[in-house]
Each structure stands twice: as C-alpha cells, then as structure tokens.
C-alpha positions as CSV (number, residue, x, y, z in Angstrom):
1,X,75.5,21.3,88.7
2,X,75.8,21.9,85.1
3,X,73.6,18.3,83.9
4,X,71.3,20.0,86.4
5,X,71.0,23.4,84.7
6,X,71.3,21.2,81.2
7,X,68.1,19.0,82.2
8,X,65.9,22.2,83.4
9,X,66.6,24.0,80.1
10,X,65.2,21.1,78.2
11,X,62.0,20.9,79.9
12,X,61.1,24.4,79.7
13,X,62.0,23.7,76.0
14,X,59.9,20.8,75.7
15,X,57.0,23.1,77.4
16,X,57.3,25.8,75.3
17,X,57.3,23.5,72.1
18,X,53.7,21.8,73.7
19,X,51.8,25.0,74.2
20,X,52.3,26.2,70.7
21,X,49.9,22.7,69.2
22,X,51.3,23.1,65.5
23,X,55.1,22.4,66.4
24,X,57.2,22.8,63.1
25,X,54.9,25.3,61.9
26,X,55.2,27.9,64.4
27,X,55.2,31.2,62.2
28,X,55.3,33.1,65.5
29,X,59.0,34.6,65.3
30,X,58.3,36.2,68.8
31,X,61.1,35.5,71.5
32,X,59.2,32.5,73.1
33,X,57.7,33.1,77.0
34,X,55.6,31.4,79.3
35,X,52.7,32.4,78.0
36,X,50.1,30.1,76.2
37,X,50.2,30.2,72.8
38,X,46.6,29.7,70.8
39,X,46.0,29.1,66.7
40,X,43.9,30.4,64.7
41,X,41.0,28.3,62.2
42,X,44.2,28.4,59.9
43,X,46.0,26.6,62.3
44,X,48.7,29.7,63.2
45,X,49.9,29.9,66.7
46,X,48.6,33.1,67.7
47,X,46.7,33.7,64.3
48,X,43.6,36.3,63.4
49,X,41.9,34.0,61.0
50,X,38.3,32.9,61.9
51,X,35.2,31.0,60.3
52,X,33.6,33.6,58.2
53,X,31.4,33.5,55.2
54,X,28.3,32.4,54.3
55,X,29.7,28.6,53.8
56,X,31.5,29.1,57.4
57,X,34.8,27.9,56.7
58,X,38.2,29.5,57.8
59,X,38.9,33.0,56.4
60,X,35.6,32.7,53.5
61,X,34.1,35.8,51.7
62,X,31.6,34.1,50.2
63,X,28.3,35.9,50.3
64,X,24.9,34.8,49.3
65,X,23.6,35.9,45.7
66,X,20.1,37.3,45.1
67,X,18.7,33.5,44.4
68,X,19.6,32.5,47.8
69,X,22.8,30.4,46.7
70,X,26.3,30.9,48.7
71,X,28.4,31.8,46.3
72,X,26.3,32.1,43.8
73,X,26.2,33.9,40.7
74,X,23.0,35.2,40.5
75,X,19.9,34.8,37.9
76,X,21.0,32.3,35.7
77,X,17.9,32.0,33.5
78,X,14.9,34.1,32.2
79,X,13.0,32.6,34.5
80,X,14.9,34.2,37.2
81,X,16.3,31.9,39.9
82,X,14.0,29.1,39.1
83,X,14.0,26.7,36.2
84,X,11.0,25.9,34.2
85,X,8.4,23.4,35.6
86,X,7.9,20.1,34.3
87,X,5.7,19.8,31.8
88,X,5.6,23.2,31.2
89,X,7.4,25.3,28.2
90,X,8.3,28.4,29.3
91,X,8.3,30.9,33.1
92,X,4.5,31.8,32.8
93,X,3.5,28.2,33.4
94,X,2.2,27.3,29.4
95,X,2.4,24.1,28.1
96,X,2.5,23.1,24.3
97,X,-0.5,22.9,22.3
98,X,-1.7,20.1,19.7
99,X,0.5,22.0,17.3
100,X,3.8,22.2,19.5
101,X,3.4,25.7,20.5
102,X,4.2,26.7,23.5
103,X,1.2,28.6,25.0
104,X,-0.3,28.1,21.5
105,X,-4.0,27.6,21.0
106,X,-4.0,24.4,19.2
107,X,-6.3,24.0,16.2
108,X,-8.3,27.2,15.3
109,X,-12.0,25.8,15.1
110,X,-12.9,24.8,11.8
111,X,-9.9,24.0,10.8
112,X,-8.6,20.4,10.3
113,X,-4.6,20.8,10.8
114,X,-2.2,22.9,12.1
115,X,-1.7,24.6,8.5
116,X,-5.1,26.4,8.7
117,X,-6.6,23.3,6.4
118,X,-10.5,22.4,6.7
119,X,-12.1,19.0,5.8
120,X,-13.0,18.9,1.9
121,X,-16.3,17.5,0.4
122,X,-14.8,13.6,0.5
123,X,-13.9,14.0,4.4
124,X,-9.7,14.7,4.0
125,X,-8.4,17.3,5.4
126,X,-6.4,19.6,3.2
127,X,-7.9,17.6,0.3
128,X,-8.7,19.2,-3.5
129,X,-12.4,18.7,-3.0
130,X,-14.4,16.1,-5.2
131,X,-13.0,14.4,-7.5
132,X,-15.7,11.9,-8.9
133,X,-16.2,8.9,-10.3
134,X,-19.0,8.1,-13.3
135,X,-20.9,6.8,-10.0
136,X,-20.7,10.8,-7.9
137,X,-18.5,8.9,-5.5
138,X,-15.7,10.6,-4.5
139,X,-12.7,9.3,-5.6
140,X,-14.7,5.8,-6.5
141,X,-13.3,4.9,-9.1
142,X,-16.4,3.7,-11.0
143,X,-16.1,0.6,-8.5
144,X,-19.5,1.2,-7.8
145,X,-20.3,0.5,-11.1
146,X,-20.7,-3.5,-11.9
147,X,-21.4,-3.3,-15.8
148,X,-24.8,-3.0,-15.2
149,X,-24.9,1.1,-14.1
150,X,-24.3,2.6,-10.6
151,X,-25.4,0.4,-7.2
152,X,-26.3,-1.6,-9.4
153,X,-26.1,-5.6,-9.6
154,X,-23.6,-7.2,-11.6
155,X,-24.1,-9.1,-15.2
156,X,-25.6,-12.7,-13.7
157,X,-27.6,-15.3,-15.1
158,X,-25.8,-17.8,-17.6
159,X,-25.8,-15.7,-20.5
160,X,-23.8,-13.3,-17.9
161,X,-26.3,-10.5,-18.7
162,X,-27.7,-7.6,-16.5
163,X,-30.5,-8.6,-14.6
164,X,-30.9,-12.1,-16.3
165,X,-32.0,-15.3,-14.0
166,X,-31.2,-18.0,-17.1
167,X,-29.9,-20.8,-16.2
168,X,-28.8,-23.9,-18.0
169,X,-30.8,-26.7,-18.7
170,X,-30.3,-30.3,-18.6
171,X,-29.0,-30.3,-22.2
172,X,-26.3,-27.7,-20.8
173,X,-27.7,-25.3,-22.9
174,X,-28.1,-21.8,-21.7
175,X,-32.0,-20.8,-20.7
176,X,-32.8,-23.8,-22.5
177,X,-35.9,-25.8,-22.6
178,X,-34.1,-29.5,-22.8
179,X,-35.0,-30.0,-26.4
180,X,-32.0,-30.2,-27.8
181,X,-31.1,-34.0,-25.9
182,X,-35.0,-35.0,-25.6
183,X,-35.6,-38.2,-27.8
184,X,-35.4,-42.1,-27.2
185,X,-33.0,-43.3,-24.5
186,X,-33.7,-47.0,-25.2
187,X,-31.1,-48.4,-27.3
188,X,-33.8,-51.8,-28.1
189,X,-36.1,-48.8,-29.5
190,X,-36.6,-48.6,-33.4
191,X,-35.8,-45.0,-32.8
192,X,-32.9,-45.1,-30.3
193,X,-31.2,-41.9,-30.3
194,X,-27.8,-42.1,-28.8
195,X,-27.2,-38.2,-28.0
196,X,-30.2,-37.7,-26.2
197,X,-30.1,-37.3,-22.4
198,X,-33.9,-37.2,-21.5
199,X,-36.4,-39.4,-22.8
200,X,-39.4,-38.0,-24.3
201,X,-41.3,-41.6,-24.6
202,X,-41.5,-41.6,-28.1
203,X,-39.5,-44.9,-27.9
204,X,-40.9,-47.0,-30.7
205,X,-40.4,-50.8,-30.3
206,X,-40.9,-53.8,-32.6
207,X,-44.1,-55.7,-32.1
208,X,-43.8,-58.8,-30.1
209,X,-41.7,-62.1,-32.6
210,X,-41.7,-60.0,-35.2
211,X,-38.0,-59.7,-35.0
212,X,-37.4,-58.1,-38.6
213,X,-39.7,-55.4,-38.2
214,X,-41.6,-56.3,-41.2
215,X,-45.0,-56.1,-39.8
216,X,-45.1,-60.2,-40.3
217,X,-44.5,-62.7,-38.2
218,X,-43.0,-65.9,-40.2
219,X,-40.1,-68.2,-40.8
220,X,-37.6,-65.6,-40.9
221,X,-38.4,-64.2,-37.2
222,X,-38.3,-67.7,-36.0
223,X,-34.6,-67.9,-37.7
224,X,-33.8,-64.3,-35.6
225,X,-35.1,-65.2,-32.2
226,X,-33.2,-68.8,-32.4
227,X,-30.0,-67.1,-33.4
228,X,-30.6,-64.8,-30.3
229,X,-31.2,-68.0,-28.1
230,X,-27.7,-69.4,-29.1
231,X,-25.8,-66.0,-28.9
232,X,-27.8,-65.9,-25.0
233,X,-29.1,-62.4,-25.9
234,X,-31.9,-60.6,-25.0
235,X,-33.9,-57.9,-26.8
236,X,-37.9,-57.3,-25.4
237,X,-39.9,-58.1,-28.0
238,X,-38.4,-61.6,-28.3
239,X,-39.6,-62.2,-24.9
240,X,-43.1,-63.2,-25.8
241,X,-43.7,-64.6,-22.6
242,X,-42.7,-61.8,-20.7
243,X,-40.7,-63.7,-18.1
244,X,-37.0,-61.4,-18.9
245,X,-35.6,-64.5,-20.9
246,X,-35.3,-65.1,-24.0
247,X,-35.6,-69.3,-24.7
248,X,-36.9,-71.8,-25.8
249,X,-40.3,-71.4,-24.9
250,X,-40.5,-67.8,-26.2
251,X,-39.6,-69.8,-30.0
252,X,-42.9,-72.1,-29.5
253,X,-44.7,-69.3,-28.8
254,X,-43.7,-67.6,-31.9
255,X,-44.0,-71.1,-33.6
256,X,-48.1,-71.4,-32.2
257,X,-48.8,-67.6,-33.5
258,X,-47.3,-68.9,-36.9
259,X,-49.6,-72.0,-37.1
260,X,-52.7,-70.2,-36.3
C-alpha cells in the first residue's frame, strides 16, 4: 500500500513539474494545483510581460521619434531627418559653383577668376597690362626684331647685311665679279697664272718650233725640241704637225722651215 501511495505522489509531481514549461525557473512561489500554468514573453510561469514597443519585443518601450525611426533620437542634422543629396552642398538642393561655393554664382561676368580679376591688354587674366617690347608686342621681348627693325627680315646675303642678295662668286669672294682668279689656266701658256681659277683666254703661247720664244726659229730650237724628244715630253708648239706627239717628224719639220 505505501509503494502505491509513494508511486501516485510522483506522478502528480512529475505533472505538476510539466505544465509549468520552464522547470527550474519557476518564480511562481504559489502552493502548486492542478491548474495549468502559462509564461509570459519573458518566459515566467504565470507572467504579465508581453510584446510591446514599437520594435515588438518582450516588455519594449521604445517609441518612434519624429523622423520615423524606433528608437530614435530625433533630428539629427540641419537638414532635418534627411541627409544632404548627392551632389548637392547643403538642404536647399545647391550645388558648388566654378568657384567652390556652395550655391555661389560662379564667375561674375566680366571677370576672369574667382578674385574679381579681368583679362589685361596681352590676354592674362589678372595680368599688369602691357608691358612692351621695342616691337609693341606685349611681353616680346624684341624677338620680333631680327637686326634689321620690327617684322622685319633678318641680315642675309653674304656680307650678312639687311636686305642684301650678295652672294659669293667663283673666286669666293663676297658679291664679286670673278676677277680676282680670272687669268691663264694653261700652265704651257707664256702667261700661265697658277692662282687663277677661271680662264679669261688671254693664254699666250709660243709660236709653233720656236721653242725659245725668241721670235726665230734656228739651231737653238732644233736643240730644245730634240732634248724634249729624249726626255718623252710634250709641250704644243713643238708639235708642228699637230698629231699630239712630239717626235721625230715634228724635228724635220722644224729642220725644212729652217732650210727654206
């Protein structure tokens, strides 16, 4: 009889201990009954605690604030509860000008810069005005000026002179007319002149066997022209024959003129 009574008093424990679901945590000191127990959102047996707030969680007082946030603090800006657009500089929506003011105007016409400057007389902004050369060009530096005066051409010409068109000649010489290396070029000439460059045919040449030059034609040239055959030289007027050799045949030539 008594395991009976032993067995039933462990079941009704074991009942009692289901129906309140947090076991150890039973904060309900009431002498326990049959009823059923029922917890709160806090998880008490029997508990008042419910979702509340505007986050609705267990037991909240949380409120929205004027902006619409739960919880939230309110304004947070001088824009109110909104932040400032992109792109934008401050709550009415301006941007920033040229300058980098916001809602600014930019460049006041007429004006070159932000610091109020204007456009001088040489085109820079915020300059000192003209500051000219010898040539009116503004800041120039006379490098319109050659040597010769302003847009002007340079010095030119051999001599390097303003407007000059000399040239050298074919003596080298500087608006020359060649007369300085004109003469004789033919070194058989009487008057062979070994510094001039251009002949001026005033070449003057022995006349044909006379050999010496002495305006007669004897012994003596015969001597000249043989000496010239043995040596294998050539000079023109040895070559009485014309034939561009100087033999033999040339010397009985001379030999017949002598005879006659």
């Amino acid at each position: 009889m008594k395991i009976i009574l032993y067995k039933l008093f462990l079941i009704i424990l074991f009942i009692l201990n289901a129906s309140c679901k947090s076991g150890s945590n039973i904060t309900d000191t009431s002498p326990p009954n049959n009823s059923e127990c029922i917890a709160d959102c806090a998880d008490v047996c029997g508990g008042s605690a419910v979702l509340s707030g505007c986050d609705n969680t267990c037991g909240s007082t949380l409120e929205f604030d004027e902006c619409g946030a739960c919880g939230g603090s309110g304004p947070t800006s001088d824009c109110g509860c909104a932040d400032i657009a992109a792109g934008e500089c401050d709550c009415a929506g301006n941007i920033f000008d040229e300058c980098g003011v916001c809602g600014g105007s930019g460049i006041s016409e007429g004006k070159c810069d932000c610091n109020g400057n204007v456009v001088d007389e040489c085109g820079v902004c915020g300059g000192g005005g003209i500051s000219e050369d010898d040539c009116g060009v503004c800041n120039g530096g006379n490098a319109d000026d050659l040597g010769c005066g302003c847009f002007e051409a340079g010095p030119s010409g051999c001599d390097d002179e303003c407007g000059s068109t000399a040239e050298l000649d074919e003596c080298g010489v500087c608006d020359g007319d060649n007369s300085s290396c004109t003469g004789c070029t033919d070194p058989e000439a009487l008057n062979y002149d070994d510094e001039a460059i251009i002949d001026d045919g005033t070449c003057e040449y022995n006349e044909l066997g006379d050999m010496n030059n002495d305006g007669d034609i004897n012994v003596f040239d015969l001597v000249l022209m043989a000496n010239l055959i043995l040596d294998y030289e050539y000079v023109s007027y040895a070559d009485v024959n014309n034939d561009n050799s100087v033999d033999i045949l040339d010397l009985i030539i001379v030999v017949e003129w002598i005879l006659l």
